[in-house]
N, CA, C and O atoms as a DFTB+ gen file, in Angstrom:
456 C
 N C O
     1  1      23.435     -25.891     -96.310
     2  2      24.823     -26.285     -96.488
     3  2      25.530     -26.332     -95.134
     4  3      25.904     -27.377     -94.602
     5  1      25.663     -25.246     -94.682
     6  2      26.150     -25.163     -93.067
     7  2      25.498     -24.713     -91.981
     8  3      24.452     -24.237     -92.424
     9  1      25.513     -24.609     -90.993
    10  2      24.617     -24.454     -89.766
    11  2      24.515     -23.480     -89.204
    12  3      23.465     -22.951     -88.838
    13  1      25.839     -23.021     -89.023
    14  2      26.868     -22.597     -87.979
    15  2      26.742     -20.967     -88.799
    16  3      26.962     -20.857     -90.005
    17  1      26.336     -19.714     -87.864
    18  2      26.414     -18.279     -88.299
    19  2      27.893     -18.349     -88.916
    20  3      28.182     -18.187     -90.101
    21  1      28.651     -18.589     -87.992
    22  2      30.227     -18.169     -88.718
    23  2      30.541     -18.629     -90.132
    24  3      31.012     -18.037     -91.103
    25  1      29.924     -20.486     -89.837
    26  2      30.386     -21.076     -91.227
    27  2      30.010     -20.317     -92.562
    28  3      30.616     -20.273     -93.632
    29  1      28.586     -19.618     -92.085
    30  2      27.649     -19.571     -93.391
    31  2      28.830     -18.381     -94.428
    32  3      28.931     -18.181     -95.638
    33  1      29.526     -17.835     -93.260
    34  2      30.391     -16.631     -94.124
    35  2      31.394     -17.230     -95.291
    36  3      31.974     -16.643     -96.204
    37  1      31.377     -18.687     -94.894
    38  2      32.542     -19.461     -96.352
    39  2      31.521     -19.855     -97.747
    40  3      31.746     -20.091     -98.934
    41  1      30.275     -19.779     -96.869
    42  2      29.392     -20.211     -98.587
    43  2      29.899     -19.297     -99.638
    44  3      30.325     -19.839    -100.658
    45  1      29.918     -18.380     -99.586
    46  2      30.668     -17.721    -101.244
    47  2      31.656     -18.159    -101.929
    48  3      31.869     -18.034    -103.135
    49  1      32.327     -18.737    -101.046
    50  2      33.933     -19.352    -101.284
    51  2      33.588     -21.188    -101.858
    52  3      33.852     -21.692    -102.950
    53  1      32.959     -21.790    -100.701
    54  2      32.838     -22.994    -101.514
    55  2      31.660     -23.113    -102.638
    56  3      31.595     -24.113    -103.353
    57  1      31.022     -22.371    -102.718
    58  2      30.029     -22.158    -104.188
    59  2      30.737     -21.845    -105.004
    60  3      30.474     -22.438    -106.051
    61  1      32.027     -20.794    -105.128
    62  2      32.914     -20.878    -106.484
    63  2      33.862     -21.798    -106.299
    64  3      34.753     -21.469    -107.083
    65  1      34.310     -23.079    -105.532
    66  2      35.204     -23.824    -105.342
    67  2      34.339     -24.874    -106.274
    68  3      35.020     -25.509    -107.079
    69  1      33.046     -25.111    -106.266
    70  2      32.234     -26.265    -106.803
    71  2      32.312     -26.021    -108.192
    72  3      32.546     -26.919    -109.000
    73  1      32.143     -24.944    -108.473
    74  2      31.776     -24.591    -110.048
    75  2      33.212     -24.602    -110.651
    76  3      33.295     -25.084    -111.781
    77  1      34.259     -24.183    -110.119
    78  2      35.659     -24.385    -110.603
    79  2      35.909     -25.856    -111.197
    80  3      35.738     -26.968    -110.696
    81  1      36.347     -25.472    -112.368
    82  2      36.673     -26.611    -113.419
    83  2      37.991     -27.661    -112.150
    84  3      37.865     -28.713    -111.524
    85  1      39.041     -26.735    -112.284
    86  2      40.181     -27.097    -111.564
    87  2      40.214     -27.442    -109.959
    88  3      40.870     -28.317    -109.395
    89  1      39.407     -26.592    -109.461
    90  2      39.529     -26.435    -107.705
    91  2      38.478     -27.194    -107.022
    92  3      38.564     -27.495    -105.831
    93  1      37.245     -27.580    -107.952
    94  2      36.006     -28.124    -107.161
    95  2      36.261     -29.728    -106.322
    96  3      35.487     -30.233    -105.508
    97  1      37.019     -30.058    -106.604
    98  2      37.582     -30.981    -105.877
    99  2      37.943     -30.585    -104.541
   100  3      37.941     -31.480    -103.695
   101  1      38.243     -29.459    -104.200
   102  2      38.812     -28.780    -102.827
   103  2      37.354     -28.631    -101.990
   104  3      37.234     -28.530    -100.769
   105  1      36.285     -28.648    -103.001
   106  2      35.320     -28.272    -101.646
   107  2      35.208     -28.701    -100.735
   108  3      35.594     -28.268     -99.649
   109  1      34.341     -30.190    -101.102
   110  2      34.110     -30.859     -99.764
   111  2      35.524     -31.354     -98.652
   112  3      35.390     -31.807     -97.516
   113  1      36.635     -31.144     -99.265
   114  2      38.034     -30.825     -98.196
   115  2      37.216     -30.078     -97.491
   116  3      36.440     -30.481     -96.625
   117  1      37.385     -28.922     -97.869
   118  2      37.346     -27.287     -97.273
   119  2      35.912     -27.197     -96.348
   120  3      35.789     -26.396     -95.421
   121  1      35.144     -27.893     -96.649
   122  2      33.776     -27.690     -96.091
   123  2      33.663     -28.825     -94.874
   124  3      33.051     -28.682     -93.816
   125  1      34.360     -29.899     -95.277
   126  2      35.035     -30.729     -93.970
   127  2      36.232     -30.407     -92.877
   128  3      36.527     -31.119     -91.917
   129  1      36.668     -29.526     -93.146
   130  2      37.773     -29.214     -92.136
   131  2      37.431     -27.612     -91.531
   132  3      38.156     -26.934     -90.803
   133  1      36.005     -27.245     -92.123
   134  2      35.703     -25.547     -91.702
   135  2      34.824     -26.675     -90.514
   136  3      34.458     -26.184     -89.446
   137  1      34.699     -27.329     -90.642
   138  2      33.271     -27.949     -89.609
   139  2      33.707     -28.342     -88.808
   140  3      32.976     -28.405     -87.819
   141  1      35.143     -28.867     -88.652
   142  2      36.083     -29.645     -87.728
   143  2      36.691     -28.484     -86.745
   144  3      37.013     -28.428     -85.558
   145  1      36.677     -27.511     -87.958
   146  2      37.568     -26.106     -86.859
   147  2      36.973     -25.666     -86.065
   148  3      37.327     -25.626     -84.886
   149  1      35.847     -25.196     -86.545
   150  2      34.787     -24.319     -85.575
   151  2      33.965     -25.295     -84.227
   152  3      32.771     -25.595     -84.204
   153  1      34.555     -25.493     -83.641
   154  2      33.757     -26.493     -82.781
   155  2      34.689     -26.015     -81.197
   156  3      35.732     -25.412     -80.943
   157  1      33.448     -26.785     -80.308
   158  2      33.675     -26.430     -79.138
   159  2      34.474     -27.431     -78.734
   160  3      35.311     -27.069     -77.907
   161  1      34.509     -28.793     -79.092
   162  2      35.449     -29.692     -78.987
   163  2      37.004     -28.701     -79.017
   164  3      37.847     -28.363     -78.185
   165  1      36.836     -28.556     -80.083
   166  2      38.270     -28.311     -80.814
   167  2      38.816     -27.358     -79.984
   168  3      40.002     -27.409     -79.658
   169  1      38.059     -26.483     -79.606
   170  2      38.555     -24.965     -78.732
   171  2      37.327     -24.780     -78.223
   172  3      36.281     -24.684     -78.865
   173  1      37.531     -24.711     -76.551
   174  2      36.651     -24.453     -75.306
   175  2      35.825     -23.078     -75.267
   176  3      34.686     -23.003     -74.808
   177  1      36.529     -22.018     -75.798
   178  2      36.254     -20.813     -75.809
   179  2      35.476     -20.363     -77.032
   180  3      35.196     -19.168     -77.122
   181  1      34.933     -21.583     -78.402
   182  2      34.554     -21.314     -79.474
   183  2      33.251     -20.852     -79.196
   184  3      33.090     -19.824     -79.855
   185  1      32.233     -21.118     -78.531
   186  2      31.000     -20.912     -78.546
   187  2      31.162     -18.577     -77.784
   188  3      30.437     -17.613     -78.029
   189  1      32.088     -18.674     -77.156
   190  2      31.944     -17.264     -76.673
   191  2      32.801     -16.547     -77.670
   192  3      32.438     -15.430     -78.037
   193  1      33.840     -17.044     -78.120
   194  2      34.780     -15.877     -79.394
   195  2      33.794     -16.404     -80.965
   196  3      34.400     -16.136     -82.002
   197  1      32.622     -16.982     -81.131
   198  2      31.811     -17.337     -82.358
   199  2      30.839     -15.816     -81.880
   200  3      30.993     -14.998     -82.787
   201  1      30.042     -15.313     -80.905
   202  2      28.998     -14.872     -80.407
   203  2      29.791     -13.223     -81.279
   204  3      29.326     -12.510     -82.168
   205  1      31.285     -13.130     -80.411
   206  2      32.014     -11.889     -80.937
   207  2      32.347     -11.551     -81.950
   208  3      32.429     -10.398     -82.373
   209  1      32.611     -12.648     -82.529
   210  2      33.083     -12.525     -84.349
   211  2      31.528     -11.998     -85.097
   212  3      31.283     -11.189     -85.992
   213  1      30.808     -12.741     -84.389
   214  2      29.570     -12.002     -85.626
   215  2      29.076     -11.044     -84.684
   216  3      28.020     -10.562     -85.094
   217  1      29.536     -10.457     -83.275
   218  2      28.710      -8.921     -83.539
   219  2      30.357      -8.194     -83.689
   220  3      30.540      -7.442     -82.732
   221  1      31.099      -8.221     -84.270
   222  2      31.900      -7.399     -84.981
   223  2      31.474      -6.435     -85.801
   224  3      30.458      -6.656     -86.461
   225  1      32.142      -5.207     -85.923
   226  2      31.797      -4.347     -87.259
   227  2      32.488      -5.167     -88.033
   228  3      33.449      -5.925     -87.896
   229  1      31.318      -4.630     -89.411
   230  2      32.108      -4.758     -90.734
   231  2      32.648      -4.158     -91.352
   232  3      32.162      -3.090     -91.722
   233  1      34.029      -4.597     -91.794
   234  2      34.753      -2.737     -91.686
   235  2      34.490      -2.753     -93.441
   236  3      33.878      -3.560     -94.140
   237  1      35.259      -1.453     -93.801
   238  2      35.134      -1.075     -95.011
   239  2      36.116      -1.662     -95.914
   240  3      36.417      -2.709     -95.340
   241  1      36.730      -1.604     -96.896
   242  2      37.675      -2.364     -97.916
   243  2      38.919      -1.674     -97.267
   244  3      38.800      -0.468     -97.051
   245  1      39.849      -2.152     -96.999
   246  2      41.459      -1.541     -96.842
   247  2      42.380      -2.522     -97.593
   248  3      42.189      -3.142     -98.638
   249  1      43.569      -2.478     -96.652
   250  2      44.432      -3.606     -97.130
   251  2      45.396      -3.951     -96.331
   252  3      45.594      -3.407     -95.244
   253  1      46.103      -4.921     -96.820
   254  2      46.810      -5.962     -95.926
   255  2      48.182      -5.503     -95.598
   256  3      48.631      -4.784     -96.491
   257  1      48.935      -5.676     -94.670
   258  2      50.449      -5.118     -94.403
   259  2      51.196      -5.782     -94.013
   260  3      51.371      -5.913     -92.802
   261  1      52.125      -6.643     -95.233
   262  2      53.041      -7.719     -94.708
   263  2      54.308      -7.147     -94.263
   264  3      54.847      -7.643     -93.274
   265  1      54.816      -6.227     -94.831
   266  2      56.488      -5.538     -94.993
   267  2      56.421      -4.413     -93.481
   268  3      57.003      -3.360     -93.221
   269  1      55.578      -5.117     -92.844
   270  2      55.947      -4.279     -91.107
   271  2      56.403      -5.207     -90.378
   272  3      56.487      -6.424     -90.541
   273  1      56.776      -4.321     -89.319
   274  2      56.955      -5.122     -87.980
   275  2      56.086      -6.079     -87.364
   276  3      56.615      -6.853     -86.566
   277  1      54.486      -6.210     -87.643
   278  2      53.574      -6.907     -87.535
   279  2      52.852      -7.348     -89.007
   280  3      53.240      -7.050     -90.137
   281  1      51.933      -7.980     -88.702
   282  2      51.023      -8.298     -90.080
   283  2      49.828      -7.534     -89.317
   284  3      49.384      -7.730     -88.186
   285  1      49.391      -6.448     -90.458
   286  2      48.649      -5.385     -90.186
   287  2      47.094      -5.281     -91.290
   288  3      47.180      -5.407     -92.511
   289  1      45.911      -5.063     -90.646
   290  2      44.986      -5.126     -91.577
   291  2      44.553      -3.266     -91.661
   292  3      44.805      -2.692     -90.601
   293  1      44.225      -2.761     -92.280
   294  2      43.889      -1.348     -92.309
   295  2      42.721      -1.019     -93.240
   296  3      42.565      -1.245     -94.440
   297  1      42.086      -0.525     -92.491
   298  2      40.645      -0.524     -92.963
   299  2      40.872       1.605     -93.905
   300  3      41.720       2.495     -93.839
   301  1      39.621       1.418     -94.576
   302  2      39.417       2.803     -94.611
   303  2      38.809       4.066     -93.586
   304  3      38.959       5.285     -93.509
   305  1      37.924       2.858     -92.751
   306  2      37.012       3.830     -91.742
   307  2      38.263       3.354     -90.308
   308  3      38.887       2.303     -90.164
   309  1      38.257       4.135     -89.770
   310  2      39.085       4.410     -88.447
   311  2      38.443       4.909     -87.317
   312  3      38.978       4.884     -86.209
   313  1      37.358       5.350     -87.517
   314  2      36.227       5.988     -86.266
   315  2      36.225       4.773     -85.186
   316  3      36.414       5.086     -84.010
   317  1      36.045       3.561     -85.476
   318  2      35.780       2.182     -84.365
   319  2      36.440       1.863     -83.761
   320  3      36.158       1.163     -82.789
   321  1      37.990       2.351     -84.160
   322  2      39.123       2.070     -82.979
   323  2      38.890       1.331     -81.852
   324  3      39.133       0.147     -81.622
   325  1      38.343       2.258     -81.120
   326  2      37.720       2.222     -79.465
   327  2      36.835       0.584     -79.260
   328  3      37.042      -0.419     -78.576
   329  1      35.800       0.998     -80.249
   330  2      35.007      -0.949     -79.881
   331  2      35.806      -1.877     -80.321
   332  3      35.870      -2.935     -79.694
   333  1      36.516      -1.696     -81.387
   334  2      37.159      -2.558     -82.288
   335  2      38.516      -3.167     -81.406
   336  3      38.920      -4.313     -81.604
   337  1      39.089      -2.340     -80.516
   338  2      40.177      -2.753     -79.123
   339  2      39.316      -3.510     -78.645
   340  3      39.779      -4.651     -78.623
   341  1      37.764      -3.453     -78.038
   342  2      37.300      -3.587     -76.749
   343  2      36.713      -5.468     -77.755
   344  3      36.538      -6.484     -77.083
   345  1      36.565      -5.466     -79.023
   346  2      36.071      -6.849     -79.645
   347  2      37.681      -7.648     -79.398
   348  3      37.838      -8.742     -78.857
   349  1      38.592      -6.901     -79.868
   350  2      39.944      -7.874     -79.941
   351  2      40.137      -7.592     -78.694
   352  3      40.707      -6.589     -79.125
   353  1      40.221      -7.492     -77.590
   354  2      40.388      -7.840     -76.375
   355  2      40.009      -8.914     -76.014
   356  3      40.717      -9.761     -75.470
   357  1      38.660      -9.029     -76.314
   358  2      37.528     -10.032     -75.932
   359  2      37.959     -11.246     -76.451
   360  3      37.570     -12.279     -75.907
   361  1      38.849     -11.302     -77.606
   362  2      38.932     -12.635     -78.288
   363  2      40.555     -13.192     -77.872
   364  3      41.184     -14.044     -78.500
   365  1      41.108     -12.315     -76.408
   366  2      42.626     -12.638     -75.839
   367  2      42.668     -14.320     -75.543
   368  3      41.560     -14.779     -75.822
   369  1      43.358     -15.104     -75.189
   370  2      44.456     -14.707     -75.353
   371  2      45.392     -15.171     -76.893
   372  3      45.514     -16.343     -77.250
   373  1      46.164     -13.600     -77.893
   374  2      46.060     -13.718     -78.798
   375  2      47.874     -14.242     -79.268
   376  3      48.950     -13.713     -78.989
   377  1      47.611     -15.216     -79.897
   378  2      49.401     -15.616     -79.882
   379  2      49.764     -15.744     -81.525
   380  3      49.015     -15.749     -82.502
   381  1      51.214     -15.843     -81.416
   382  2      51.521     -16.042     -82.674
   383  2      51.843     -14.362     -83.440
   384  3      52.259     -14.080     -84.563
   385  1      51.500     -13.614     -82.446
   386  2      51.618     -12.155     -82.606
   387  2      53.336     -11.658     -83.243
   388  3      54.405     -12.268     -83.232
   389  1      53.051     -10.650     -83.621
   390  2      52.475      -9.421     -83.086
   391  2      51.514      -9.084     -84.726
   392  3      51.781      -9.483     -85.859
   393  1      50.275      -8.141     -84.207
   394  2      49.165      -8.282     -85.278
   395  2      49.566      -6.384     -85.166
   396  3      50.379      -5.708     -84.536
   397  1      48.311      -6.073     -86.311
   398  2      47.960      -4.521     -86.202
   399  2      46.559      -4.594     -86.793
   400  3      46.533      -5.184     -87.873
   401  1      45.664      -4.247     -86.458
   402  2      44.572      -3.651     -86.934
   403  2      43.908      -2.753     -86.740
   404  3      43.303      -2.808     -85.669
   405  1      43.719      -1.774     -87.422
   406  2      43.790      -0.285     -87.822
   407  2      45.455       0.641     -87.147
   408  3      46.562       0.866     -87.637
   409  1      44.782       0.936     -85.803
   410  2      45.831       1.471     -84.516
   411  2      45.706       0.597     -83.699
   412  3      46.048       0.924     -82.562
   413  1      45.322      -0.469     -83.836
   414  2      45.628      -1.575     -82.821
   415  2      46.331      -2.514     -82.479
   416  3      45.999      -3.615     -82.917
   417  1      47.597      -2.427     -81.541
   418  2      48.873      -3.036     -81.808
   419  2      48.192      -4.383     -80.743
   420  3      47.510      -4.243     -79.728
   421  1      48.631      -5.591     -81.357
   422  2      48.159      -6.747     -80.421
   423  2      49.505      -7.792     -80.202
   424  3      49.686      -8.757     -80.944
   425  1      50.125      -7.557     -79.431
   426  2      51.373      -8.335     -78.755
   427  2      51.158     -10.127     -78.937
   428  3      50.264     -10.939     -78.699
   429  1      52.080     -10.142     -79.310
   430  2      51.804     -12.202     -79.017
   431  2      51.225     -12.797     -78.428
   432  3      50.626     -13.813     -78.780
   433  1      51.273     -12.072     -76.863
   434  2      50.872     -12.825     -75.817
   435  2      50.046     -11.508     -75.522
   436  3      50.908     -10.706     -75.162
   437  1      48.823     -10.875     -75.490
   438  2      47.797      -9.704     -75.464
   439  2      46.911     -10.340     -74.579
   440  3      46.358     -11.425     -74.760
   441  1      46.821      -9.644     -73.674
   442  2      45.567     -10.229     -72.634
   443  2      45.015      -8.949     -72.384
   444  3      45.664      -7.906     -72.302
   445  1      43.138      -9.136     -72.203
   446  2      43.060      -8.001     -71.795
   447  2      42.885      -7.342     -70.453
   448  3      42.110      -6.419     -70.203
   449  1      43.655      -7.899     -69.683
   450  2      43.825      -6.738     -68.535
   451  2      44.612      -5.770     -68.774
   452  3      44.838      -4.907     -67.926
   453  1      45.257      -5.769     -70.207
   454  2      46.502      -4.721     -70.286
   455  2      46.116      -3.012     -70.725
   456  3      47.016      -2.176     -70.800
């Protein structure tokens, strides 16, 4: 279906988009514009922030935090802090901010020399 390590993470999603009575029409959208995104065309830096996304941990189930000062993801395990800064560093420069994940405050404009 897809090629691409990153893409392969949407196969769950467009395998129940196909079988959906109502939504299967959205696949091949969705499976055409995941192929358009991920590209080195599209963004220069895709082939080195693709390498980081998949050696990421996988964190445990948490949940999402809209009603803050940031949009915040919060995991259950908190031990990774430390690599988990040193992966979102790696993927600077991060805009559109301000994020949180776990204890990790990431500014709009986050670069990591900071």
């Amino acid at each position: 279906m897809m090629n691409q390590p990153i893409l392969q993470r949407y196969t769950p999603l467009l395998q129940a988009l196909e079988t959906h009575p109502v939504l299967q029409h959205w696949k091949p959208v969705l499976e055409n514009q995941l192929r358009t995104a991920f590209t080195e065309t599209r963004h220069g830096d895709w082939t080195r922030w693709e390498q980081i996304l998949l050696a990421l941990p996988h964190p445990a189930p948490g949940k999402i935090c809209m009603n803050e000062d940031e949009i915040g993801i919060r995991t259950l395990c908190t031990n990774t802090n430390t690599s988990l800064s040193d992966f979102l560093e790696a993927l600077h420069p991060w805009r559109k901010g301000p994020f949180r994940v776990n204890d990790v405050l990431i500014d709009a404009e986050w670069r990591s020399s900071m």
